[in-house]
matplotlib code that plots the C-alpha trace (Angstrom):
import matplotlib.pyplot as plt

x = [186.4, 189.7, 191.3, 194.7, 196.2, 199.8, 200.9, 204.3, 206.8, 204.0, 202.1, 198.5, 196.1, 192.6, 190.1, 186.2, 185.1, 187.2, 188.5, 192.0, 195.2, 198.2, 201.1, 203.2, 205.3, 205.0, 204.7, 201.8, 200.4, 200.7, 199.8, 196.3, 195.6, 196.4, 194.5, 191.9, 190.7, 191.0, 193.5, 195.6, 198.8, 202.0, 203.1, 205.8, 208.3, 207.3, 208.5, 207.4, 208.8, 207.6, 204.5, 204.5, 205.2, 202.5, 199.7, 200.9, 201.1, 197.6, 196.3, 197.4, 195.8, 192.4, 192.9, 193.3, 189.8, 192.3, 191.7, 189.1, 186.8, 183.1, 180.9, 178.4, 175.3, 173.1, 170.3, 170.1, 167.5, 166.2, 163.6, 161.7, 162.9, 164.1, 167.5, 168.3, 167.1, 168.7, 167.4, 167.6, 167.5, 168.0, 166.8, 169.3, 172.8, 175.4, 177.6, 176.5, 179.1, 179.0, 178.4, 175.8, 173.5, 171.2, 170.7, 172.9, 171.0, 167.4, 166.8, 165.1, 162.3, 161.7, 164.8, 163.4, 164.2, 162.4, 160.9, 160.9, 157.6, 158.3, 162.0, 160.2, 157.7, 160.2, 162.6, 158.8, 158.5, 162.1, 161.4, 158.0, 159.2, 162.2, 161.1, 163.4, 166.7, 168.1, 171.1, 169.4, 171.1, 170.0, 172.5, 172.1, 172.0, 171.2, 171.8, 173.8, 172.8, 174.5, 171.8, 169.2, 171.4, 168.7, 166.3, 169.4, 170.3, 166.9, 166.0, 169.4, 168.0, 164.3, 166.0, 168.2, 164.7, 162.3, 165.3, 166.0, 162.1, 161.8, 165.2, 166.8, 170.1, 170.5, 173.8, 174.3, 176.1, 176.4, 177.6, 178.8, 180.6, 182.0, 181.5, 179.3, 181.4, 182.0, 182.7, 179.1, 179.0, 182.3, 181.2, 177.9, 179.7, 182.0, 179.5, 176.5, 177.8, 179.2, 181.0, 181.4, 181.6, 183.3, 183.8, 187.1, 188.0, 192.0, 194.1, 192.9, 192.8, 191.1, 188.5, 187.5, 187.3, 184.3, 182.8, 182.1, 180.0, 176.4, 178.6, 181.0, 184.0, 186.3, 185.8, 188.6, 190.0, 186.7, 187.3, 190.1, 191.3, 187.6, 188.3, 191.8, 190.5, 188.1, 190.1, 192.5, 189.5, 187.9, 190.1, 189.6, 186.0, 185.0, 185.5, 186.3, 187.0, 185.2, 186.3, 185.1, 187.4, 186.2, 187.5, 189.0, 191.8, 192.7, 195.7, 193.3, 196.1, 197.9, 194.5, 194.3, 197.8, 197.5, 194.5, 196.4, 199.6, 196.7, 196.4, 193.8, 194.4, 191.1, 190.0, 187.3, 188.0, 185.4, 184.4, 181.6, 178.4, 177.3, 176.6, 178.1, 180.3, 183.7, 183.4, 181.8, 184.5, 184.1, 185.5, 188.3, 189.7, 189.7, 193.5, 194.4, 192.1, 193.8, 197.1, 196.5, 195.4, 198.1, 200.8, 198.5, 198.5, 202.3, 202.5, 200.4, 202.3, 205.8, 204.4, 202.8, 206.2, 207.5, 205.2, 203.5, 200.3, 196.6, 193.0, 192.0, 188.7, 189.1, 192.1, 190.3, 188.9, 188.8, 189.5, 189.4, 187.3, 185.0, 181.0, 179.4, 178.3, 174.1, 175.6, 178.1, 175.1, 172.6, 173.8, 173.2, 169.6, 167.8, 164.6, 163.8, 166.5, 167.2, 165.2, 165.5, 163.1, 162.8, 161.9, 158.5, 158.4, 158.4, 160.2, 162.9, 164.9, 168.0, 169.1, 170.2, 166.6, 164.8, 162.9, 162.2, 158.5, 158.6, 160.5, 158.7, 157.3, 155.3, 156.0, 156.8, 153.2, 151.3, 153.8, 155.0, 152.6, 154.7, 155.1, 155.8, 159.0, 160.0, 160.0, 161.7, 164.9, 164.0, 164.2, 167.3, 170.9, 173.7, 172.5, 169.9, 172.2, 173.1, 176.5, 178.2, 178.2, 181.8, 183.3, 185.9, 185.1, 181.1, 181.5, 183.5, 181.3, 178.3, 176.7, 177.4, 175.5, 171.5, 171.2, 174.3, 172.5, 169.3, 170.1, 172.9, 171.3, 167.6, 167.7, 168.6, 170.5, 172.0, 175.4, 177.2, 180.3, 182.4, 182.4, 182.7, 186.2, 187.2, 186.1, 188.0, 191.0, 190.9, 190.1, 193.6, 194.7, 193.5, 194.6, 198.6, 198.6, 196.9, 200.0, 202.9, 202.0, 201.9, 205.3, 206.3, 205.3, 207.0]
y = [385.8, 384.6, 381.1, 381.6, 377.9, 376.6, 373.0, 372.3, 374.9, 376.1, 378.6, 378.9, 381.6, 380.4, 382.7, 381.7, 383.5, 382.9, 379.5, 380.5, 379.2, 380.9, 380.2, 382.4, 383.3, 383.5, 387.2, 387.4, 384.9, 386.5, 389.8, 388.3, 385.8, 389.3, 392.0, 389.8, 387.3, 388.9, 386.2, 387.4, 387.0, 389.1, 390.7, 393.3, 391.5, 392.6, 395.6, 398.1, 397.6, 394.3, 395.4, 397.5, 394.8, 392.5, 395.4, 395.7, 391.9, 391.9, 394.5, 393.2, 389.9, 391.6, 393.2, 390.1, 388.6, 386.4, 387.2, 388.8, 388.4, 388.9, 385.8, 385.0, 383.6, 381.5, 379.3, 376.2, 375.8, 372.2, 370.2, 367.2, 365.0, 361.5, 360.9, 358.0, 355.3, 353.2, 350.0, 348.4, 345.1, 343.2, 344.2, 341.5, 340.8, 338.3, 340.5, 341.9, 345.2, 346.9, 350.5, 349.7, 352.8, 350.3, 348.2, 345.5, 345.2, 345.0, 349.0, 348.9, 346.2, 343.2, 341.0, 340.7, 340.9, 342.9, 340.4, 341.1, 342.7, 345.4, 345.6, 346.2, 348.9, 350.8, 350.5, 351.9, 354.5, 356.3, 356.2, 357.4, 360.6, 360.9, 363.9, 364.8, 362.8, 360.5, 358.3, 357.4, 355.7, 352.7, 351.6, 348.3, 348.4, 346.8, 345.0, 342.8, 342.8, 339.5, 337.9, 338.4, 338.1, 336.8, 339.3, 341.8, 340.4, 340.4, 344.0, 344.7, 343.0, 344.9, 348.4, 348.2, 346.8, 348.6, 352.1, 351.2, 351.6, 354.8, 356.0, 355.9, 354.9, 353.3, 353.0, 350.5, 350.7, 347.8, 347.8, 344.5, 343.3, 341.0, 337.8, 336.0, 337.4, 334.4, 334.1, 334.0, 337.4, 338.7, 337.9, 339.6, 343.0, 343.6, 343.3, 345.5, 347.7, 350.5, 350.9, 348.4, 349.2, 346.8, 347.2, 346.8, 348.8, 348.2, 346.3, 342.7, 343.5, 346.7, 345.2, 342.0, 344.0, 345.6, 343.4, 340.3, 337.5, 336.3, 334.1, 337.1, 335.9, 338.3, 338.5, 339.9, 336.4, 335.6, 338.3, 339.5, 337.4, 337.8, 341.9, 340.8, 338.7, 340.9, 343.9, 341.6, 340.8, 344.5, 345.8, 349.3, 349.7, 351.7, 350.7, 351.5, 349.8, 352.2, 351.8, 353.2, 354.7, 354.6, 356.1, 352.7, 353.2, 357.0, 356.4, 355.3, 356.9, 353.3, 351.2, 353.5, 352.8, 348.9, 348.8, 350.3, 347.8, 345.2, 346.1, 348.3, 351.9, 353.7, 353.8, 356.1, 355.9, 357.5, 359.1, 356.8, 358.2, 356.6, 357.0, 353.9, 355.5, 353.9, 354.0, 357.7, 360.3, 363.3, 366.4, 365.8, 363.5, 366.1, 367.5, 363.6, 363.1, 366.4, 365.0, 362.1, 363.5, 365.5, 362.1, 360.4, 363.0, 363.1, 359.5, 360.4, 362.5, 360.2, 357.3, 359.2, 361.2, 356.8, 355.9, 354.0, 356.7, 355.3, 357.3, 358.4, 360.1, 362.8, 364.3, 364.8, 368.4, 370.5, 374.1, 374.9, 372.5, 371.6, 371.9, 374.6, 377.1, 375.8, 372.4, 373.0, 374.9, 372.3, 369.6, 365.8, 366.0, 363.3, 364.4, 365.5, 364.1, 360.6, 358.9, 354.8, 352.5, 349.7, 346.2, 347.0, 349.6, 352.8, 355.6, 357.8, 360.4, 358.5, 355.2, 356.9, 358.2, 354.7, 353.1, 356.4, 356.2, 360.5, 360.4, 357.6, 360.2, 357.3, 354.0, 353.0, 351.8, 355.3, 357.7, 360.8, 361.2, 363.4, 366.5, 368.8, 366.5, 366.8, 370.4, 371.1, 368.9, 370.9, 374.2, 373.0, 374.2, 376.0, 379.0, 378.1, 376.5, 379.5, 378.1, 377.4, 381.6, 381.9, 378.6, 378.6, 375.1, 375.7, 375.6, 372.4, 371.0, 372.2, 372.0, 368.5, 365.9, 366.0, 362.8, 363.6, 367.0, 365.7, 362.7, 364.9, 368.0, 367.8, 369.5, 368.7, 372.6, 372.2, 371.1, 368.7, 370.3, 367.4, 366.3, 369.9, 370.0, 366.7, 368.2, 370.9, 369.7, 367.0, 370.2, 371.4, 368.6, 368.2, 371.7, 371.3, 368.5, 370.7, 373.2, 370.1, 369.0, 372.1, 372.3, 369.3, 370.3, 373.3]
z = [172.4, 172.5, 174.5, 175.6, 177.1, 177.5, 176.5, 177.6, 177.0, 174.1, 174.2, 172.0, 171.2, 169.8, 168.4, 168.7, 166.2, 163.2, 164.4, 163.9, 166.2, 166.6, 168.5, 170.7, 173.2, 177.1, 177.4, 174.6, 176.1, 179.8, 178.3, 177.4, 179.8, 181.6, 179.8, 178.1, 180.1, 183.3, 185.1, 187.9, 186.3, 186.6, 183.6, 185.4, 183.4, 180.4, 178.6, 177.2, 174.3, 174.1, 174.9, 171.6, 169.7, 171.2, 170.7, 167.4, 166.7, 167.7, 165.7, 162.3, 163.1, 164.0, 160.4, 159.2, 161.0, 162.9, 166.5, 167.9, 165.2, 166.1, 166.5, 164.0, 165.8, 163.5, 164.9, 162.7, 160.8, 161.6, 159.5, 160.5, 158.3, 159.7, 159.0, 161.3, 163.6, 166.7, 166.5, 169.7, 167.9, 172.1, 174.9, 176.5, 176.7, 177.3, 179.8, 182.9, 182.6, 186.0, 184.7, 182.3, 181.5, 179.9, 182.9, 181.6, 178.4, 179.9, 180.0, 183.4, 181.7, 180.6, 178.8, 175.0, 171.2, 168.9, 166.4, 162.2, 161.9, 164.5, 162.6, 159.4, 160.8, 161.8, 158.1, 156.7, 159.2, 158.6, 154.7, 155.3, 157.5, 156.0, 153.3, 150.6, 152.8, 149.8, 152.5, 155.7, 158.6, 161.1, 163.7, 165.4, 169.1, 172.1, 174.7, 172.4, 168.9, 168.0, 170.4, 167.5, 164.4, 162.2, 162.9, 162.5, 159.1, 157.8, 158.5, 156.8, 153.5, 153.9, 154.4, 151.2, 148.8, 150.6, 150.1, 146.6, 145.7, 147.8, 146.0, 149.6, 150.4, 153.8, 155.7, 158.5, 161.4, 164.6, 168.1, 169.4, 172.7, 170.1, 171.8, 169.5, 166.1, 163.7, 160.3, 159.1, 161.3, 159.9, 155.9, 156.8, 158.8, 155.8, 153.0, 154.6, 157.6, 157.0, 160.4, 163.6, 166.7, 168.8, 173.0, 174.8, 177.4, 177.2, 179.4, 180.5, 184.5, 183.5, 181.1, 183.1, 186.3, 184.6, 181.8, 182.4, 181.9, 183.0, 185.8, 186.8, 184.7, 182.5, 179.1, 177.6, 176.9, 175.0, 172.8, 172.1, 169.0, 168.2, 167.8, 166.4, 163.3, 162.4, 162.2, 159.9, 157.7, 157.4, 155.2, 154.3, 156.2, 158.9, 162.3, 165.9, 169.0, 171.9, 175.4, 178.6, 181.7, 185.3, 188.3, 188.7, 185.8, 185.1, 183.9, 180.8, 178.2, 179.2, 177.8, 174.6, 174.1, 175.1, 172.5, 169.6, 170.5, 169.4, 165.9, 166.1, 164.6, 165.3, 169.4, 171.2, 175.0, 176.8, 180.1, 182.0, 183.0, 186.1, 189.9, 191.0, 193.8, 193.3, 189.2, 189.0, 187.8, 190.2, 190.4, 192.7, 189.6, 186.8, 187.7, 187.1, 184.1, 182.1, 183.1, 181.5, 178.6, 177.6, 178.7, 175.6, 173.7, 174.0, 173.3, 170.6, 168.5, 169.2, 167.5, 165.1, 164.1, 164.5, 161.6, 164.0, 164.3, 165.1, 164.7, 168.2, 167.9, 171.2, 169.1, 166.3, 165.7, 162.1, 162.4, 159.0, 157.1, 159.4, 159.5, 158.8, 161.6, 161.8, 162.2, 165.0, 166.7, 166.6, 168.7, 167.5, 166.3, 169.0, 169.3, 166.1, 163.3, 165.0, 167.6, 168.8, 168.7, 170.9, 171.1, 171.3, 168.3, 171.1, 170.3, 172.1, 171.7, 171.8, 173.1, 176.8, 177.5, 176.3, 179.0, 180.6, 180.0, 180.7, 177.2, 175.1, 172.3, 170.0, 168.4, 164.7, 164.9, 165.7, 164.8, 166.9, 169.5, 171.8, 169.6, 173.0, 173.3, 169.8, 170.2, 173.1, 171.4, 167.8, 169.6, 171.6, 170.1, 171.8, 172.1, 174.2, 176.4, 178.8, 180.7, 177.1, 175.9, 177.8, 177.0, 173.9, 173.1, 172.2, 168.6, 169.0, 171.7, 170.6, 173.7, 175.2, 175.2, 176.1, 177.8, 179.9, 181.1, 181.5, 183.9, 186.1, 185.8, 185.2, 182.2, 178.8, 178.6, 181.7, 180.6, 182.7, 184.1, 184.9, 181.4, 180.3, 181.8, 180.3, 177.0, 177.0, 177.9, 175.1, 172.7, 173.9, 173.4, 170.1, 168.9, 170.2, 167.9, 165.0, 165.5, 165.9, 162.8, 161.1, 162.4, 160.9, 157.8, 157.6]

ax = plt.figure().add_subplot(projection="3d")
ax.plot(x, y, z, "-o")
ax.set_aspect("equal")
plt.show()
């Protein structure tokens, strides 16, 4: 299966099965939008001589296992070995965020902090299921995991003893509205986590229309230097600053930019998932979404060429060193690899099905209980998910994400199409910047 897209006054050919991108011009590209794909295209104005060369062209890249080259379908072979937990250290939270999946911290229950015994049961529980996995990962979540700091700090210091007897390796990770960073907080970030994620959704009208405080106030003025001095103090550590676009700003390119102008040289901006009416992206906002996209991306690539480039993760994608086939195929693992465990010490499949007592599958205490659940994620890959055989971007994709399908569709297979255009578009995106700086290289 082949993708053939324009960008501009570019023109792009991208082969599924080897992974390979080529660039060409409008008639090869009209020829097999034409011929190949079946679009209702007039190629009159191409010669046959042209035509010749095209053919020709094409058959010494198939030679090649360029273009065209069959797919290789491999189901992945999954184990069930632990390798990671989200610890949903708060069931609480200090902003009341209008599109909050997690019911503004609370998760559709009661407001509470999981205490140090349940924090420790669940450290022994990833070692103990774990198998032969020598690095295993916990990522602090919440609510806002700031709001129970000690407890936080504390399961930090179990982990690494209790890892270092087992022979494990634990890496830590934290998600913070950033409100309640200090120094203490900063010293601790820098020496144990091994990425931060802090939340700022770009521009200040933009970010206080959305998150704000218990009392309905903005917050970017709360945190902004917060996000600032930390960044100044992390050094070479990973981090990211993760926004999220609503219907209400999709001219979100502006707030990716705005967020860089800050300091900060590695964003996420994401789509929201919600059904509040006036936030929900729709389908009727798609044309001005892939619009947008490619303005950033253009912006993009000028400061980059400026020396003044930043890490935006939508843009990135590895043709040619990427993961290998059984892990593009087998979508993130929840379910089976990497489950979160709440307050209480139950266990989900991932932090956007928690609360959803139709998904709670055991605690830290008992163990797996729900071994139907665990299989149906275990089995679950993209091949089993029926809408993604024609789409060019599977193996990039890998199938979207299963909390996203489940809660708009029913159906943890059923991908959600709305996103699915988004996706591709940013894949585009992504791959015109692959071939600019090729370009620049050469």
């Amino acid at each position: 299966m082949i993708h053939v897209f324009s960008y501009r006054d570019k023109n792009y050919i991208y082969d599924v099965g080897s992974g390979s991108l080529h660039e060409c011009d409008r008639p090869t590209a009209d020829y097999l939008k034409a011929k190949e794909e079946g679009e209702d295209i007039d190629i009159t104005y191409i010669t046959d001589e042209q035509i010749k060369e095209i053919v020709s062209d094409i058959e010494g890249l198939k030679e090649q296992g360029l273009l065209f080259k069959d797919e290789v379908k491999a189901y992945p072979v999954k184990s069930n070995d632990i390798k990671a937990l989200c610890i949903h250290i708060c069931h609480d939270c200090n902003f009341r965020c209008r599109y909050c999946f997690a019911d503004e911290g609370a998760y559709h229950s009661k407001r509470e902090s999981m205490d140090f015994e349940t924090a420790k049961k669940a450290v022994d529980f990833l070692i103990a299921n774990s198998g032969n996995r020598k690095v295993l990962e916990m990522d602090f979540f919440g609510g806002e995991p700031l709001m129970n700091f000690e407890v936080l700090k504390k399961t930090v210091y179990y982990a690494k003893e209790a890892g270092a007897k087992a022979g494990k390796k634990f890496l830590f990770t934290t998600t913070t509205n950033a409100l309640l960073l200090n120094d203490e907080i900063i010293e601790f970030f820098n020496a144990e986590m091994e990425n931060i994620v802090l939340s700022l959704d770009g521009r200040k009208e933009v970010h206080d229309a959305i998150r704000t405080t218990v009392n309905g106030k903005g917050t970017f003025d709360l945190i902004i230097d917060k996000i600032k001095k930390f960044i100044s103090l992390r050094g070479n550590k990973s981090y990211y600053v993760r926004g999220t676009f609503t219907a209400k700003n999709l001219d979100f390119g502006q707030d990716v930019l705005f967020i860089a102008d800050q300091g900060v040289d590695s964003i996420s901006m994401e789509p929201v998932v919600t059904d509040i009416p006036d936030l929900q992206i729709r389908e009727e906002h798609i044309p001005a979404i892939e619009k947008e996209y490619e303005n950033l991306c253009d912006a993009y690539l000028k400061r980059e060429a400026e020396g003044k480039g930043f890490n935006f993760f939508h843009f990135n994608i590895d043709l040619e060193g990427g993961p290998c086939l059984s892990k593009r195929v087998s979508a993130c693992g929840a379910g089976n690899e990497y489950f979160s465990v709440t307050p209480n010490g139950d266990l989900y499949p991932c932090h956007q099905f928690a609360g959803d007592e139709n998904f709670r599958m055991g605690s830290v205490f008992e163990g797996i209980t729900r071994t139907d659940i665990r299989e149906k994620f275990k089995n679950s890959c993209l091949f089993t998910r029926k809408k993604c055989e024609g789409c060019f971007a599977k193996f990039i994709c890998s199938g979207g994400c299963s909390a996203n399908n489940y809660h708009f569709n029913g159906d943890i297979e059923e991908p959600y199409e709305t996103t699915c255009a988004m996706m591709k578009k940013r894949v585009e995106c992504a791959m015109h910047i692959i071939a600019e700086r090729k370009a620049r290289e050469n």
